[in-house]
GULODO-772653 format. One record per residue (C-alpha): residue in one letter; x, y, z. Coordinates in steps of 0.1 Angstrom, whole numbers, plus 2048, in hexadecimal, padded with zeros to 3 digits. Each point is the difference from the previous one (the first is absolute). Layout:
! GULODO-772653
aXYZ...
! end
This chain:
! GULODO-772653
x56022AB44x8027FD7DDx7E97E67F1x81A7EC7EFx80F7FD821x7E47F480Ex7FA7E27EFx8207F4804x7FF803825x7DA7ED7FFx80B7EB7E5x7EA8077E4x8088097DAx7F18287F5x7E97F17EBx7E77F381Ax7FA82480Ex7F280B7DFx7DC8007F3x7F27E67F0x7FA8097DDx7DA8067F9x7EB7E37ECx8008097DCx7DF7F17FFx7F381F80Fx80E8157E1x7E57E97E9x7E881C7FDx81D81A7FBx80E7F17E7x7E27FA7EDx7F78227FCx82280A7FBx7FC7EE7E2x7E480D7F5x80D823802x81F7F47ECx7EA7F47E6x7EA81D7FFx81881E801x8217EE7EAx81481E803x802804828x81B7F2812x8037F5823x800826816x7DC8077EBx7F17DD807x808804825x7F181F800x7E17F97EFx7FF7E2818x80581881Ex7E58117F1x7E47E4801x8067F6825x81C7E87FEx81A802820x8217FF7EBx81A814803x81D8007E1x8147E680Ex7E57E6800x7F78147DCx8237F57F1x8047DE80Fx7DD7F67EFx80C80F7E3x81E7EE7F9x7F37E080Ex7E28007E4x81C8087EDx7F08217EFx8138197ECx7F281D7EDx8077F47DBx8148157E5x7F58177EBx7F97F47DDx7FA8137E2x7E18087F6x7F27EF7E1x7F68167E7x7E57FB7E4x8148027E0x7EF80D7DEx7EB816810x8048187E3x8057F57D8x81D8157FFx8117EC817x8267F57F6x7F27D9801x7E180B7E9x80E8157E6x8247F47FBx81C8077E8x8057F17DDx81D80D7FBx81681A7FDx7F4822801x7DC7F0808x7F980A825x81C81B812x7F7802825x806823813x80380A822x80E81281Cx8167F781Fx80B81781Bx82080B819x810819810x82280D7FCx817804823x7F3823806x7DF7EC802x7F28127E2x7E77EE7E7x80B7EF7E4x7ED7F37E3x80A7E37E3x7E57FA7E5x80C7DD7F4x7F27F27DFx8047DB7F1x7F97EA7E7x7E67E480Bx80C7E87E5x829804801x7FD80E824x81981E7F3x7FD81F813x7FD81A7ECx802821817x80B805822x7FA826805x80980F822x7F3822808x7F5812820x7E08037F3x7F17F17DAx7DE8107FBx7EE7F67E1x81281B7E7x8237ED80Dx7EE7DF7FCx7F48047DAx82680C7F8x80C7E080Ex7EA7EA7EDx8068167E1x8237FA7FFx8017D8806x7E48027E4x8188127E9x81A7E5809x7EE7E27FCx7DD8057EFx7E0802811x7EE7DF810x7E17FB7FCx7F7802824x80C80D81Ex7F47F2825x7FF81781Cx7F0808821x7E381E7FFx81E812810x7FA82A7F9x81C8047E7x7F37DE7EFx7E080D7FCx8058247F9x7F48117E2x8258067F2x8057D9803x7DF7FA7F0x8068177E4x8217F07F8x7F27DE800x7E580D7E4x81B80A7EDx8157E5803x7E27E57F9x80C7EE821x7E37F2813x7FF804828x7FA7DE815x7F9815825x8027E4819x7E47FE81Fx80681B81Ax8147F1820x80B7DE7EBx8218077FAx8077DD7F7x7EF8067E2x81C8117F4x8127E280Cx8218047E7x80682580Dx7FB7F4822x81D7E37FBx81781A7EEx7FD81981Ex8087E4817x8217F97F4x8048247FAx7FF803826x8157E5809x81A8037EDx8008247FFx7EB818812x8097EA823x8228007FBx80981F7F6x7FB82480Fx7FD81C7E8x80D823807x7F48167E3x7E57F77E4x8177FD7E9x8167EA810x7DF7EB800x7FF8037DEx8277F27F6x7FB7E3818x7DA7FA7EEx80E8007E2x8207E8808x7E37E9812x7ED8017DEx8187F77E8x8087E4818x7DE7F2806x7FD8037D6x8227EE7F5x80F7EE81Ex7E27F0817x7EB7E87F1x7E17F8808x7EE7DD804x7E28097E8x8128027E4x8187E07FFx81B812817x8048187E2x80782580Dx7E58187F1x8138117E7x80D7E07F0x7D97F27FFx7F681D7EFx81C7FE7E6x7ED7DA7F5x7DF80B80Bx7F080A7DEx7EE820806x7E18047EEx7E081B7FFx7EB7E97F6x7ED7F281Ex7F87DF7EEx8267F6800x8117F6819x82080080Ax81A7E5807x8237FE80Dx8187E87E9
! end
């Protein structure tokens, strides 16, 4: 007979044939040193606290591990990002800013792959104080000799700054780069190894480089990656306009922005 029949025909509700619920009062001690794992390891969630509980001598099995859980109400706590110790170096984008433009160009690289799943490579270079980019170079490969012809044609372009920041990336520091920078009379600010935000206006202009172009579009050949770069550039130069500078696109800042080689002027948009 099934049990639902049977308490009809004895005239008693299901419920009454179950058993009583255990005293929480017995989980005190449980609880307790749940809660000081929880508090000791942050990072574990319920399955790892039950088994380090199992582990000391404690008869719980992962039902009785869950139900303390939620009722403590416990949850393992997001992720946050970890605060980092700004200024660590002087060369840092904070320390040494620009004072207008042509003062302080920043340089670095960003990488992708085209649909064949082949490398690509974009050396991206902007002004600090107009936040123009200057190059966006893609290549399968820019070792230091591509690097140096780069930087020697915006040069010829638009003048030399007098400094240029940079990571202590191999092509940066190469001896072609550092013989071109004699020449030129532009002065190196190499930020701290693994700081990238010390390079903090590269790092902003490859994040809208990514999503608004390198996410959204897939690139068959190089120099298909090179058309759409270019169309993205010209773009980000005359059409979006950035917050920094009064919502004035770059190029039109840097028309106002009076340029000077003279690192005792500065420069100011009218």
């Amino acid at each position: 007979m099934s049990e639902r029949r049977a308490g009809r025909v004895v005239g008693q509700p299901r419920s009454t044939q179950r058993r009583p619920p255990a005293n929480r009062a017995a989980d005190g001690p449980l609880e307790r040193r749940v809660l000081e794992l929880v508090r000791r390891h942050r990072r574990f969630g319920c399955r790892r606290v039950w088994a380090l509980s199992r582990a000391e001598g404690w008869r719980v099995n992962r039902k009785r591990a869950y139900r303390l859980w939620r009722r403590l109400g416990l949850k393992v706590p997001r992720r946050q990002r970890r605060r980092r110790r700004l200024g660590s170096s002087a060369n840092a984008c904070h320390r040494r800013r620009a004072e207008h433009a042509g003062h302080v160009w920043c340089w670095d690289f960003i990488h992708d792959r085209t649909a064949d799943g082949r490398p690509l490579k974009r050396l991206s270079g902007v002004d600090e104080y107009t936040r123009e980019c200057l190059a966006l170079e893609v290549r399968r490969g820019l070792p230091a000799a591509a690097v140096v012809a780069v930087l020697a044609d915006v040069v010829r372009r638009r003048g030399a700054p007098r400094h240029a920041r940079s990571d202590n990336g191999p092509e940066f520091i190469a001896r072609a780069t550092r013989a071109w920078r004699e020449r030129e009379r532009v002065g190196a600010l190499y930020t701290a190894p693994a700081a990238p935000w010390e390079n903090g206006y590269a790092e902003a202009f490859h994040s809208r480089l990514r999503d608004e172009l390198l996410d959204a579009e897939e690139f068959g050949t190089p120099l298909e990656a090179r058309v759409l770069a270019g169309q993205w550039r010209h773009e980000y130069n005359h059409e979006r306009p950035p917050s920094a500078p009064g919502y004035r696109t770059p190029a039109a800042f840097a028309e106002v922005a009076t340029v000077s080689v003279d690192p005792t002027l500065t420069a100011t948009g009218t």
